[in-house]
C-alpha positions in Angstrom: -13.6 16.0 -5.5 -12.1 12.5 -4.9 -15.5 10.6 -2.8 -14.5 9.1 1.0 -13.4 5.7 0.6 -16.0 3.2 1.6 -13.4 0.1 1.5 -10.8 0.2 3.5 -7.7 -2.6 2.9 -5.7 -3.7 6.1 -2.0 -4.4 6.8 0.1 -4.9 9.7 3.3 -4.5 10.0 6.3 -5.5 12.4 7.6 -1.7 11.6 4.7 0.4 10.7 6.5 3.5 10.8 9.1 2.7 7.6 5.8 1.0 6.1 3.8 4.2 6.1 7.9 5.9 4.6 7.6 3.4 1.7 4.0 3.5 1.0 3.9 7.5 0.9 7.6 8.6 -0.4 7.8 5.6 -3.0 4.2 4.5 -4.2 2.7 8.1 -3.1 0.0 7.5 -1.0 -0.7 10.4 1.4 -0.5 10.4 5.1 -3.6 11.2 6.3 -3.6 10.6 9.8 -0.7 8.3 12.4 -1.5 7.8 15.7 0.8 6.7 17.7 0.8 3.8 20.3 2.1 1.6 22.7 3.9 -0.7 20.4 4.8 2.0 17.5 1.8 3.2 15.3 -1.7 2.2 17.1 -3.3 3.3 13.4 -2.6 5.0 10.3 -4.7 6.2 7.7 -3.4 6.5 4.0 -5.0 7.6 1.2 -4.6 7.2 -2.3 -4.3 10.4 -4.2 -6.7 8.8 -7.2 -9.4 7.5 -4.9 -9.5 5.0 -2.4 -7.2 4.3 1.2 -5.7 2.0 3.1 -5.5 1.7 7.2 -2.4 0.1 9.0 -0.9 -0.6 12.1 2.0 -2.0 13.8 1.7 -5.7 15.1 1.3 -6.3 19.0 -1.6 -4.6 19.1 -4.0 -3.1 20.9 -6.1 -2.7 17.9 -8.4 -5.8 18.6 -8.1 -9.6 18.1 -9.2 -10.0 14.1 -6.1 -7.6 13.5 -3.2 -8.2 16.0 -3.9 -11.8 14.0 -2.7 -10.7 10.7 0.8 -11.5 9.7 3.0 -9.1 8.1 3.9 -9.7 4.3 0.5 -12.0 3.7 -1.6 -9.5 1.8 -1.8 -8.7 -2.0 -3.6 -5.0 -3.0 -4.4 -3.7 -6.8 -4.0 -0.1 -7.0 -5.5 1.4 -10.2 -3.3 5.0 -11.7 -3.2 6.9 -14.7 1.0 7.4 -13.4 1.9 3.6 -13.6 5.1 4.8 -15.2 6.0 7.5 -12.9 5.3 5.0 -9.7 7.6 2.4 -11.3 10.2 4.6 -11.9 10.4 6.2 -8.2 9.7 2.6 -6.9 13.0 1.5 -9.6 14.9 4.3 -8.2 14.2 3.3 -4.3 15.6 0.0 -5.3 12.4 -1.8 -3.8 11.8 -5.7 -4.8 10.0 -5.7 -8.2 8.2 -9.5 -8.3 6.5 -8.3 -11.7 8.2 -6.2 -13.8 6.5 -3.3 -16.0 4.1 -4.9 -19.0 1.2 -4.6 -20.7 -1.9 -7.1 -20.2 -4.1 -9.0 -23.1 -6.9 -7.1 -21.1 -5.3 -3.9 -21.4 -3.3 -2.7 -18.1 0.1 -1.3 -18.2 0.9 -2.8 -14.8 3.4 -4.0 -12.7 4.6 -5.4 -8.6 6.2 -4.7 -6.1 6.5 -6.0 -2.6 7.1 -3.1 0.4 9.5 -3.8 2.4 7.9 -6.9 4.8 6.8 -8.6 1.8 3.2 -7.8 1.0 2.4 -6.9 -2.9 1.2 -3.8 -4.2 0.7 -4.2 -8.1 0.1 -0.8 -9.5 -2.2 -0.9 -13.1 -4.0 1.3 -15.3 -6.8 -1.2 -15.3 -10.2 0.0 -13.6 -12.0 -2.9 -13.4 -14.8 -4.8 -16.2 
């Protein structure tokens, strides 16, 4: 069993609903729970089917002040996967923005980037960490 995530990366975005389309049906994170609100999606919890999640909501609030700060497209996340391949060839085929393309690092990731579609940068790696 995958444990709870204890970390939980933050985004908002001026149209959370397409985010949460991109980051499930392209990258393959799984939508976990959307709740809906006044300005679009109040909250959304995804999580990543290799361990780990991410929480986002649409800008404008009513979340609270630290987060209707954030800008869209202003965050950077590292996502580690044994399917680096398979993501970059569904993320090739959705005809996202690659800003790294597909290589292999001198510390020994197969990895590569993409921005979703407000700009922020999910690199995708096999690389777990020292």
């Amino acid at each position: 069993m995958t444990p709870q995530p204890t970390v939980w990366p933050a985004f908002r975005y001026n149209d959370a609903k397409a985010a949460i389309r991109f980051l499930a049906d392209v990258l393959g994170f799984e939508e976990t729970l959307v709740v809906p609100g006044e300005h679009g999606v109040a909250h959304a919890e995804l999580r990543w089917p290799e361990g780990g999640a991410v929480m986002l909501g649409s800008c404008g609030g009513p979340a609270d002040g630290v987060h209707d700060e954030m800008k869209p497209g202003a965050s950077a996340v590292y996502v580690v996967s044994d399917r680096v391949d398979e993501i970059y060839a569904r993320v090739r085929e959705a005809g996202a923005e690659i800003s790294l393309e597909l290589h292999d690092t001198d510390y020994g990731s197969h990895t590569f980037t993409v921005r979703d579609p407000e700009g922020n940068a999910w690199t995708i790696g096999s690389y777990r960490g020292a």
